[in-house]
BAFI-3210 file (N, C-alpha, C; in Angstrom, 3 decimals, decimal comma, padded with zeros to 6 digits):
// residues 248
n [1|2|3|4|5|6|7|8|9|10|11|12|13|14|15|16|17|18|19|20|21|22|23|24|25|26|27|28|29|30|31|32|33|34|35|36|37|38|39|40|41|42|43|44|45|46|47|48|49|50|51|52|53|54|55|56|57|58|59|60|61|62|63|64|65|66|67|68|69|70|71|72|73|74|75|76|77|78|79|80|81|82|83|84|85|86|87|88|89|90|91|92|93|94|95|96|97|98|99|100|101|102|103|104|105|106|107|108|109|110|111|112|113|114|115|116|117|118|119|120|121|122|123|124|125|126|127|128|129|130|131|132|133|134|135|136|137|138|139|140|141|142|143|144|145|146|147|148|149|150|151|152|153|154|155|156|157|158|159|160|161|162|163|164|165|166|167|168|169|170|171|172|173|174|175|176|177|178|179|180|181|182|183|184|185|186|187|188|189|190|191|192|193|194|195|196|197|198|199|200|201|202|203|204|205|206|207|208|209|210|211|212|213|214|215|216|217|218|219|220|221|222|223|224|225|226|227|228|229|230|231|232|233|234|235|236|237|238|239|240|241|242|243|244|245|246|247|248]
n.u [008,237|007,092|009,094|008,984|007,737|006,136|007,237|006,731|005,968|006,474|005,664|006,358|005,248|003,165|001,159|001,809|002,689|004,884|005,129|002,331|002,953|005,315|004,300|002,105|003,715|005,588|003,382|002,394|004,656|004,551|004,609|002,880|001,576|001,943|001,035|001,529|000,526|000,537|-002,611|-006,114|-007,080|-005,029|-004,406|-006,087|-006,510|-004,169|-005,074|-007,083|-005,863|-004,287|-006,634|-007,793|-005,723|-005,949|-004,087|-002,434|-002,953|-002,897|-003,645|-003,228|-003,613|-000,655|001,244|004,438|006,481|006,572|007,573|005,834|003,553|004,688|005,801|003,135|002,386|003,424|003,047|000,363|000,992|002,673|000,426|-000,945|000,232|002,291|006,035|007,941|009,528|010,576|011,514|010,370|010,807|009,834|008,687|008,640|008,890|008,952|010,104|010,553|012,692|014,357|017,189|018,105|015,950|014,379|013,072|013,615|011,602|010,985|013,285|013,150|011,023|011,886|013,849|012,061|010,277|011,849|014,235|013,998|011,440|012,362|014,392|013,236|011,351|012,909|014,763|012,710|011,893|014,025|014,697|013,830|014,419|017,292|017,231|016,267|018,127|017,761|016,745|015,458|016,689|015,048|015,884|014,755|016,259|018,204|018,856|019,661|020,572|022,773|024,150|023,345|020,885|019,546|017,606|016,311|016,596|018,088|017,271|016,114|018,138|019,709|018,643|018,433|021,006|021,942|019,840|021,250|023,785|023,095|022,133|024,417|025,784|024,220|024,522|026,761|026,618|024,823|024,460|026,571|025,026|023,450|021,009|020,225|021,107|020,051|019,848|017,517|017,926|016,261|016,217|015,010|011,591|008,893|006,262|003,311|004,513|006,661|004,550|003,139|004,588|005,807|005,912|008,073|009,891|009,839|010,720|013,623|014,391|014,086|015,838|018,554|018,560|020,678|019,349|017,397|014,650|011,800|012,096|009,423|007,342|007,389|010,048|011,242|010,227|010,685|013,377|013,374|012,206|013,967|015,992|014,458|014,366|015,774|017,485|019,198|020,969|024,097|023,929|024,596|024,684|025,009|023,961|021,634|021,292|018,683|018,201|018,582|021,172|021,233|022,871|026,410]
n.v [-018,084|-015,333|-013,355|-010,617|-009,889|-007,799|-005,530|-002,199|-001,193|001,210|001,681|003,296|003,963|001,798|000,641|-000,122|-002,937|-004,481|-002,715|-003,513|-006,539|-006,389|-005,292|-007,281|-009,536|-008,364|-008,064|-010,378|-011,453|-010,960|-007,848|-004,740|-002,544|000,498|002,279|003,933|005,349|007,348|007,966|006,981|005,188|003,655|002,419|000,320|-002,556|-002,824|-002,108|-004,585|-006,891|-006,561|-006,313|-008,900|-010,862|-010,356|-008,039|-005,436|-001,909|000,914|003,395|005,620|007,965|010,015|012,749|011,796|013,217|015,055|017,730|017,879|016,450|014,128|013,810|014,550|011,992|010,217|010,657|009,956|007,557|006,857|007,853|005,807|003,009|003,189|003,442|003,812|001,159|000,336|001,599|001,011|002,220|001,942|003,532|004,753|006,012|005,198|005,949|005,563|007,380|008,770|010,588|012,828|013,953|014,651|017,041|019,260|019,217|016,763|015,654|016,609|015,355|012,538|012,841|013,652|011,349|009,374|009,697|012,082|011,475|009,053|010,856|012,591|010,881|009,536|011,573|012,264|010,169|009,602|010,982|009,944|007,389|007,651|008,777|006,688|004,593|002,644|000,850|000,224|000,835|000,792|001,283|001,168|000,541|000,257|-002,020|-000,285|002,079|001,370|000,461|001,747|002,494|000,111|000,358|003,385|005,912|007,704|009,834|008,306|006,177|007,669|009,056|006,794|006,030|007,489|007,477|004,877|006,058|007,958|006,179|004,638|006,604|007,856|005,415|005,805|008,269|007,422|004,874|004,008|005,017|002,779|002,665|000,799|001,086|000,366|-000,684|-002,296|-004,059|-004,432|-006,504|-007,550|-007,655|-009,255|-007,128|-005,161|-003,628|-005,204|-007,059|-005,576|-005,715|-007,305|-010,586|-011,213|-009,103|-009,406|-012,323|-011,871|-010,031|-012,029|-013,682|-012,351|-012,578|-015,063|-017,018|-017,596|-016,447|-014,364|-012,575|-012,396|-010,009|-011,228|-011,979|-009,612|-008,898|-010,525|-010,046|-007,774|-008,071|-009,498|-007,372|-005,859|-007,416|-008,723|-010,332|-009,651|-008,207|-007,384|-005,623|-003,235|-000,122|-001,667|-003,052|-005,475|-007,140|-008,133|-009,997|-012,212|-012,703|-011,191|-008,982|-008,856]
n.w [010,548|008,613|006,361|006,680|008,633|011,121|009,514|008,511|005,331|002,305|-000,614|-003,512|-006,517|-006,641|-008,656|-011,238|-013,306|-012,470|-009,617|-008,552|-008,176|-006,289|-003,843|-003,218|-002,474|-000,735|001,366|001,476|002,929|005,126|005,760|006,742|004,333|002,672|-000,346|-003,215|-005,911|-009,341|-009,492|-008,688|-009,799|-011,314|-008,353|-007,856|-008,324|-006,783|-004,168|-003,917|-004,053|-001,730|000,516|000,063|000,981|003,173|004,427|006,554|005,230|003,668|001,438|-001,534|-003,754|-005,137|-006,485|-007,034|-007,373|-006,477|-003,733|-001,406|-001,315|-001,067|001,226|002,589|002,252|003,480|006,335|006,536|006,112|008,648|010,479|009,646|010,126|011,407|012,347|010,203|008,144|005,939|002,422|-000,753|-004,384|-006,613|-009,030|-012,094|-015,641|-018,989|-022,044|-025,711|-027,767|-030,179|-029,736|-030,437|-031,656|-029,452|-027,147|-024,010|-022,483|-022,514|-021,301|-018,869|-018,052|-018,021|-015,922|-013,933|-013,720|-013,034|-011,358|-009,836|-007,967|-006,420|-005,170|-003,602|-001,635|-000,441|001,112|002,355|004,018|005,308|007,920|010,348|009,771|010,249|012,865|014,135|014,080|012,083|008,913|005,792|002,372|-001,349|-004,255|-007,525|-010,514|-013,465|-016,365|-018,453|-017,356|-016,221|-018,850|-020,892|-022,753|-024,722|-027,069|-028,432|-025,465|-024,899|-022,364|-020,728|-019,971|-018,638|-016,619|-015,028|-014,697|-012,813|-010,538|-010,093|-009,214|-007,242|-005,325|-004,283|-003,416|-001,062|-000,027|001,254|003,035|005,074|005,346|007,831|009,735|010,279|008,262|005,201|001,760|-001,636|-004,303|-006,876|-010,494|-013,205|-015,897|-018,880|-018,261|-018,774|-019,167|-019,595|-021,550|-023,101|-023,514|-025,797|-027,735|-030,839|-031,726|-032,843|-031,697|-029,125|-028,623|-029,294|-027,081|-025,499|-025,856|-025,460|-022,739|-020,610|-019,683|-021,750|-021,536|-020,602|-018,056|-014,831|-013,265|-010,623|-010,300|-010,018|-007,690|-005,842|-005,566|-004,352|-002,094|-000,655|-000,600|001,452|003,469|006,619|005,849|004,123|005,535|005,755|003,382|001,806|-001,005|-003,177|-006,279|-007,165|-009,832|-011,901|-013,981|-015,723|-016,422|-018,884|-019,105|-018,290]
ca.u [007,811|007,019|010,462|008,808|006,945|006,235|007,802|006,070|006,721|006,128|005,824|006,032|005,147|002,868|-000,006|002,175|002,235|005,884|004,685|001,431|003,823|006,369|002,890|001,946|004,799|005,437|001,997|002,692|006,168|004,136|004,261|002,135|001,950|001,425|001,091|000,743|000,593|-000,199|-003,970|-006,576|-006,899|-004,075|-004,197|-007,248|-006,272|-003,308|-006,061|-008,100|-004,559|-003,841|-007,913|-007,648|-004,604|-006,362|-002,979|-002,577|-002,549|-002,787|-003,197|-003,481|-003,183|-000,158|002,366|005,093|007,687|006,322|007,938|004,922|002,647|005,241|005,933|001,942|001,804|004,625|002,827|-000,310|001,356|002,807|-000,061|-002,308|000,661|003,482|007,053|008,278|011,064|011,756|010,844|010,786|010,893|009,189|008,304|009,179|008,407|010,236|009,927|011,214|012,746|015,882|017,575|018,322|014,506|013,352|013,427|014,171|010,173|010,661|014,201|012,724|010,220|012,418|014,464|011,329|009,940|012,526|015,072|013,426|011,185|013,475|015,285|012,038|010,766|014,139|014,330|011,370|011,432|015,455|015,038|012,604|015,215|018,469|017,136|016,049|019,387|017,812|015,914|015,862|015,683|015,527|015,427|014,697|017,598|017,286|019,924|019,671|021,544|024,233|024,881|023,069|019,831|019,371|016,169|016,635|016,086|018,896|017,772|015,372|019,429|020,476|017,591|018,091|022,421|021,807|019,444|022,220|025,052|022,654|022,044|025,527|026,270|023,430|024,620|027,784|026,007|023,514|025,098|027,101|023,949|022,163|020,599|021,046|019,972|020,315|018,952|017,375|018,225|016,095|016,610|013,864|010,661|007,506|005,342|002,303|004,995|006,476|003,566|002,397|005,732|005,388|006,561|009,425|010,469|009,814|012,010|015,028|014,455|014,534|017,385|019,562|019,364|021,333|018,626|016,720|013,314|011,838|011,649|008,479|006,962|007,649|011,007|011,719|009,125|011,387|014,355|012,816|011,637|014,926|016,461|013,738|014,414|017,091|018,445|020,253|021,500|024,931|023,878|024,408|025,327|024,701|022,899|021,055|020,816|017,411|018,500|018,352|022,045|021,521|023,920|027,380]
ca.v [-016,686|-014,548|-012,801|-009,016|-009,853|-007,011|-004,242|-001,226|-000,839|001,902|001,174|004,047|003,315|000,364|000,805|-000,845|-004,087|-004,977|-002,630|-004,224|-007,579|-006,334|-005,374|-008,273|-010,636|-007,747|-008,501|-012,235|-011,859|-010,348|-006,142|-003,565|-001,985|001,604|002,061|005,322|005,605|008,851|008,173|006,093|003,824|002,438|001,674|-000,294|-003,995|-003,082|-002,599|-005,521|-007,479|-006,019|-006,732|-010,289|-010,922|-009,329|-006,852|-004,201|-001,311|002,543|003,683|007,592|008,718|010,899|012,836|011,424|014,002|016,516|016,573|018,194|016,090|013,226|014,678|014,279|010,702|009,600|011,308|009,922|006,214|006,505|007,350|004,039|001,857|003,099|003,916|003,291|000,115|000,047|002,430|000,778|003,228|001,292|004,643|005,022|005,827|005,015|006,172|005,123|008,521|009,489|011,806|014,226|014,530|014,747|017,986|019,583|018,808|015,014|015,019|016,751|014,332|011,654|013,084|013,815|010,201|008,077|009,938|012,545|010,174|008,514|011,695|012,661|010,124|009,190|012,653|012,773|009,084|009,294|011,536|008,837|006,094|007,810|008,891|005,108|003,925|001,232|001,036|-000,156|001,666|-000,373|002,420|000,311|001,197|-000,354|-002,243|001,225|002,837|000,491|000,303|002,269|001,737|-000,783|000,980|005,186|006,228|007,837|010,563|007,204|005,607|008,898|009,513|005,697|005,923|008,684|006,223|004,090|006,868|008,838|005,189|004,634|007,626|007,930|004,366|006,095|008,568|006,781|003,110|004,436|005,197|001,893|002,425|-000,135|001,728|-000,657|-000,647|-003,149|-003,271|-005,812|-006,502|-007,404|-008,617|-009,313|-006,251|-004,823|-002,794|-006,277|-007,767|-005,386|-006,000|-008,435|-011,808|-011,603|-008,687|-010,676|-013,455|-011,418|-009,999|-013,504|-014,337|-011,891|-013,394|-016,504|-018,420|-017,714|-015,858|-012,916|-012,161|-011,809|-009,462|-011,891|-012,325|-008,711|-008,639|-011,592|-009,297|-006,338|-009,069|-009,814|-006,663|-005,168|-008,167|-008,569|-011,447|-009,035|-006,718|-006,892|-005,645|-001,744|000,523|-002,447|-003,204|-006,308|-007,396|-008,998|-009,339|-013,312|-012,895|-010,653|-008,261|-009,164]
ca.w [010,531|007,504|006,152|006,758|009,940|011,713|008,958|007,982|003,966|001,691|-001,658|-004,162|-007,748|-006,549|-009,312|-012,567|-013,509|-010,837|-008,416|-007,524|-007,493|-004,835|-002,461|-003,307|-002,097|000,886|002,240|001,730|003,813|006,634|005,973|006,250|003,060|002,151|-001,425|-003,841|-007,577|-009,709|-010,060|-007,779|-010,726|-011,156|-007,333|-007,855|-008,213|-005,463|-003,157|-004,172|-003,649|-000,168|000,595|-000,428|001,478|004,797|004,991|006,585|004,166|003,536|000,263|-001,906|-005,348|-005,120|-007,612|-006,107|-007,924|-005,599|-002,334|-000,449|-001,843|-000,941|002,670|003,643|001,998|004,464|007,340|006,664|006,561|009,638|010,922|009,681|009,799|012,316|011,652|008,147|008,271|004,460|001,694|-002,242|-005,262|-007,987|-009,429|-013,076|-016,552|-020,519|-023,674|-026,559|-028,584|-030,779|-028,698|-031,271|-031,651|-028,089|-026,415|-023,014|-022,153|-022,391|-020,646|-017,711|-017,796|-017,661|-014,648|-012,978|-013,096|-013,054|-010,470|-008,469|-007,384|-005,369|-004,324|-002,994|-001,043|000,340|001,593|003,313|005,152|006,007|008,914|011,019|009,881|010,580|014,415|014,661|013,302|011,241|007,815|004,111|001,343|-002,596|-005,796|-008,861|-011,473|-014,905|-017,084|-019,197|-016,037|-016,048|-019,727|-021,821|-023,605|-026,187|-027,603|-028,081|-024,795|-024,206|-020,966|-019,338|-019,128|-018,166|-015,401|-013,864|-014,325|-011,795|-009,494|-008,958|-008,742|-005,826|-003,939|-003,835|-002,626|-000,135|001,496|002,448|003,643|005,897|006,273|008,992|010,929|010,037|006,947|003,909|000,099|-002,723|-006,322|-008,452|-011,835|-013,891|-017,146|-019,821|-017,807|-019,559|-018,374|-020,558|-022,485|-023,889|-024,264|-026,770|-028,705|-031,767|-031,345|-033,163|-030,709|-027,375|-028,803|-029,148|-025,644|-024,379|-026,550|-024,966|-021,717|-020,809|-019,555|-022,430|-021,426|-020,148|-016,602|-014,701|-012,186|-009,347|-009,947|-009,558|-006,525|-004,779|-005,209|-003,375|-000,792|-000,377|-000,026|002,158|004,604|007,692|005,251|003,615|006,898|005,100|001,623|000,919|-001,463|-004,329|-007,593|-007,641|-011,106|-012,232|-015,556|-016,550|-017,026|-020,350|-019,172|-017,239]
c.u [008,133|008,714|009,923|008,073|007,198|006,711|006,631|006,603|006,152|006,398|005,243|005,823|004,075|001,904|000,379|001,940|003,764|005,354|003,782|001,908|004,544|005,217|002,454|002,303|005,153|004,479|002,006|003,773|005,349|004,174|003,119|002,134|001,519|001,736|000,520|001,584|000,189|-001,180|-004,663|-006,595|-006,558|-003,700|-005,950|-007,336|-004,963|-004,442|-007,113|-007,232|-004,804|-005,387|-007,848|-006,770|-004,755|-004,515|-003,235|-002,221|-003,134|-002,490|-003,904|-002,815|-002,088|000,696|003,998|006,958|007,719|006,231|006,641|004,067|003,053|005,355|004,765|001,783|002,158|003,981|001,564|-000,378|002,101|001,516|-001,576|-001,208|001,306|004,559|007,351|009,844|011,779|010,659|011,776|010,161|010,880|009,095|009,211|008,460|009,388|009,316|010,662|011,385|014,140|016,376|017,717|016,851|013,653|014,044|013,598|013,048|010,684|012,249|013,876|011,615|010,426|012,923|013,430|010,753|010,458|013,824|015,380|012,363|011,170|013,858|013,912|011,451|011,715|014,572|013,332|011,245|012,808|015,690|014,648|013,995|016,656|018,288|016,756|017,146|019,087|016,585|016,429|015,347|015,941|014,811|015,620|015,589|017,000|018,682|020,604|020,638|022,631|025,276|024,573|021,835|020,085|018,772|016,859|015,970|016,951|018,948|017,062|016,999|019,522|019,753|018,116|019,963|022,637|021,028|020,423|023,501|024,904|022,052|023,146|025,556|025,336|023,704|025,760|027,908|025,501|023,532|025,697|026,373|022,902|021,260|021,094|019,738|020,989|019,355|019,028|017,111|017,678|016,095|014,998|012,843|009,015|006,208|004,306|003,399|005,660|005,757|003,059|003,291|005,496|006,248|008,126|010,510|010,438|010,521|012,794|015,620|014,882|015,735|018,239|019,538|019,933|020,268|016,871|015,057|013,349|011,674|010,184|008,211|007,527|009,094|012,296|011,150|009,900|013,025|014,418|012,490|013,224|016,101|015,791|013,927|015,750|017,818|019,099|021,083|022,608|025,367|023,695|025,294|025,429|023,694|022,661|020,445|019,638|017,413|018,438|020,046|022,180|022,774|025,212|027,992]
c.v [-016,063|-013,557|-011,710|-008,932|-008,378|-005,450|-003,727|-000,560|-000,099|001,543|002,595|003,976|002,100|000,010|000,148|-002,153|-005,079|-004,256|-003,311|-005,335|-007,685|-005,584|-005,912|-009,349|-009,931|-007,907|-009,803|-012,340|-011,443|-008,992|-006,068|-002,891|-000,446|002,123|003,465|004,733|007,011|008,994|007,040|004,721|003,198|001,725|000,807|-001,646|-003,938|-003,106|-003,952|-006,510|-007,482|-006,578|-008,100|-010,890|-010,525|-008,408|-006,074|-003,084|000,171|002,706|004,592|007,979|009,995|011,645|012,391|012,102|015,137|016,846|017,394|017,604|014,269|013,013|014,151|013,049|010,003|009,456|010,533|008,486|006,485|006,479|006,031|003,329|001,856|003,637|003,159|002,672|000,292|001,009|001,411|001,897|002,558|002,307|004,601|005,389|005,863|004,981|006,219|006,629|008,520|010,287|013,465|014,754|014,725|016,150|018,100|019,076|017,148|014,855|014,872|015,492|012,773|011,053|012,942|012,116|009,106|008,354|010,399|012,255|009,808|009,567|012,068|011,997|009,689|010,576|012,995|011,880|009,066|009,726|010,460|007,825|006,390|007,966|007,355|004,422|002,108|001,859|000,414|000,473|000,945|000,485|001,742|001,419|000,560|-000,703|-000,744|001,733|002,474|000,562|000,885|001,683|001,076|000,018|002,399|005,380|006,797|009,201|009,408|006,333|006,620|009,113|007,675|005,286|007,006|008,310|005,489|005,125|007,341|007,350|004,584|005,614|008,022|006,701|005,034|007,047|008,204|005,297|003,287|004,287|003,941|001,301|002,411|001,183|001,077|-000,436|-002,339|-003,048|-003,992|-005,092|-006,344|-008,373|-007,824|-008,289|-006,037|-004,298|-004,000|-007,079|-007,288|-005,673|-006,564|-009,574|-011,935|-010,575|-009,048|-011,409|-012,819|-010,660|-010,973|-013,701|-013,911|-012,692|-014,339|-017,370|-018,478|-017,290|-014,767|-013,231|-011,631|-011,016|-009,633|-012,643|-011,136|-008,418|-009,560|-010,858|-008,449|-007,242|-009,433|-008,721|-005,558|-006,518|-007,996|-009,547|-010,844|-007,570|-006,640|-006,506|-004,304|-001,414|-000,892|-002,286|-004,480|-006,007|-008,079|-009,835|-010,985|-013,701|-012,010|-009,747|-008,569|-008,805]
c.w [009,184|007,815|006,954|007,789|010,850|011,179|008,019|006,222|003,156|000,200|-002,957|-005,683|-007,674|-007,688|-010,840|-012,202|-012,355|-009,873|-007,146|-007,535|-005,712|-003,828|-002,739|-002,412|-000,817|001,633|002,575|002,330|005,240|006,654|005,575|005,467|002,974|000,752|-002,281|-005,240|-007,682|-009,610|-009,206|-008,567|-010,686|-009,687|-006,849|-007,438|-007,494|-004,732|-002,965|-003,511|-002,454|000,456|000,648|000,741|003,500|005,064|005,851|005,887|004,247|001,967|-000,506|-002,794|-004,491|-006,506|-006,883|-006,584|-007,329|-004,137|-001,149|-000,269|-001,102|000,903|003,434|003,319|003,110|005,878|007,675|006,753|007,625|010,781|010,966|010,600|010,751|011,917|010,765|008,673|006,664|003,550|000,036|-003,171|-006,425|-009,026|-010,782|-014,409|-017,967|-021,224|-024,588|-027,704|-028,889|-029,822|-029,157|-031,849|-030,002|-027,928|-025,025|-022,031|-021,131|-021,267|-019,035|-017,136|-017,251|-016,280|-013,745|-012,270|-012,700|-011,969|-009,301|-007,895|-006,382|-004,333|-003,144|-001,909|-000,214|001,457|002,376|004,266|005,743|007,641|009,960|010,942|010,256|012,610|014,968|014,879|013,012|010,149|006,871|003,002|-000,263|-003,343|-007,239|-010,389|-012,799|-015,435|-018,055|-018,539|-016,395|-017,428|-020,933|-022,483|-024,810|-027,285|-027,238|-026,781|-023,702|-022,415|-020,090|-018,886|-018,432|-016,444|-014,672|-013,712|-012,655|-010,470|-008,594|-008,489|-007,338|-004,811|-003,603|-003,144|-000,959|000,672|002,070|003,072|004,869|006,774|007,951|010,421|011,214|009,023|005,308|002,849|-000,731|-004,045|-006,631|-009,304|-012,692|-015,075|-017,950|-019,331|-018,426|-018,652|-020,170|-021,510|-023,569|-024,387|-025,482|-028,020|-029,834|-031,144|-031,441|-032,192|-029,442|-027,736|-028,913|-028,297|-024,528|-024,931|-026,039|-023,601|-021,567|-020,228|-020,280|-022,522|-020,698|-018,826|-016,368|-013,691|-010,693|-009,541|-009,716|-008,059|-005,480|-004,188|-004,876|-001,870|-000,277|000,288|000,849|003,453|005,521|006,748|004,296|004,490|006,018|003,905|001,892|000,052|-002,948|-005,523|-007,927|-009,087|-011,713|-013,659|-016,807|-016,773|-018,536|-020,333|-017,844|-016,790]
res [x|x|x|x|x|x|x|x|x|x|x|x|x|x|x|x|x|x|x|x|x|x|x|x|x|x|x|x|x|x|x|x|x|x|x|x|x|x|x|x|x|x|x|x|x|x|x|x|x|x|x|x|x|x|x|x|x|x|x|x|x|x|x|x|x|x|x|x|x|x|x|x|x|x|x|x|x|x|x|x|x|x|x|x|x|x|x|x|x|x|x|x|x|x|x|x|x|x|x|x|x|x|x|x|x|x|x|x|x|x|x|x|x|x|x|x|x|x|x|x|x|x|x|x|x|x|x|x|x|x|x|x|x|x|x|x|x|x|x|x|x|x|x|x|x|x|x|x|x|x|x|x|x|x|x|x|x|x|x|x|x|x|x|x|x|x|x|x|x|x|x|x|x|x|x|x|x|x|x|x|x|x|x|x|x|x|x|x|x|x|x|x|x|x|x|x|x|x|x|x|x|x|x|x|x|x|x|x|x|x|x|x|x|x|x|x|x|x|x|x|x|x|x|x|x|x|x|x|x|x|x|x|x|x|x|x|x|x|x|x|x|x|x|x|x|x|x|x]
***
């Protein structure tokens, strides 16, 4: 039997280049997927995915920083799909800026996509999973969080140190009642934004890790599969690392 047999999964962010991975590999464990990005677009080749795959699926351009907006997405996957078992928070965005040249604009910007987000969406599906007393919730963090950006980017650490601070704090919250919230934190995986890199910057991406390359899509998509399954019932309040080993 498929890992996710039978679970109803929300997938916020699904429209990048990991998102449509982890509904990908959730459709291939056995969930139902419900899937929003900012724009129908980018949920184009998720649906084609999910299609392909015969899933079951639900899926609606949302802003997903806007909890009313977030509120009817929720509402409108329960009713395709059922009640919501696990909610992932793919949802993000980075930019590379000095700090002492960015303004108040871009920080907000930061916060908005990379923290409230999460707060958002977690907020809106907790009530359903706390009266159940079961659920999973997995808010994608970022090595940045943990240790500081490499690259200037110092409010996208700032916005995803604050990811993992509020999913700690929300498992000891919520564990109590049932529900696991965990972060993953991958490191440097080959998305469009490395690809456009030069060569000589992709090799010293891989170099940092210890096993010498970049991470791909589906090896952050296995570690959402993992902590959206019962094979991790005794995993909250953690930070799966994705990271190759670059950071220890």
């Amino acid at each position: 039997m498929n890992s996710l047999s039978s679970k109803n999964i929300v997938v916020i962010g699904a429209g990048g280049t990991i998102g449509r991975e982890v509904a990908h590999v959730l459709a291939a464990e056995g969930a139902a997927v419900a899937a929003t990005d900012i724009d129908d677009t980018t949920l184009t080749a998720v649906r084609a995915t999910l299609e392909a795959q015969n899933a079951k699926h639900y899926l609606r351009a949302i802003d997903a920083a806007d909890q009313a907006s977030v509120n009817q997405f929720l509402a409108e996957s329960r009713d395709a799909l059922g009640p919501i078992d696990v909610l992932v928070n793919v949802a993000g965005y980075w930019e590379i800026i000095d700090f002492t040249e960015s303004e108040q604009a871009h920080w907000e910007k930061m916060l908005r996509a990379n923290l409230l987000t999460a707060m958002m969406s977690c907020h809106a599906v907790l009530p359903e999973m706390l009266e159940r007393g079961s659920g999973s919730i997995v808010n994608f963090a970022s090595t940045a969080g943990e240790y500081g950006s490499i690259r200037p980017s110092a409010a996208y650490a700032a916005a995803k140190g604050g990811v993992i601070a509020f999913t700690k704090s929300l498992a000891r919250e919520v564990s109590p009642a049932g529900v696991r919230a965990n972060c993953v934190s991958p490191g440097p995986i080959d998305t469009p934004m490395l690809q456009a890199a030069t060569p000589e910057q992709r090799a010293t991406a891989a170099s940092r890790t210890l096993l010498g390359r970049l991470g791909t899509p589906g090896d952050i998509a296995q570690a959402v599969r993992y902590l959206a399954s019962d094979e991790s019932a005794f995993v909250t309040g953690g930070v799966l690392r994705v990271n190759g080993g670059s950071l220890l």
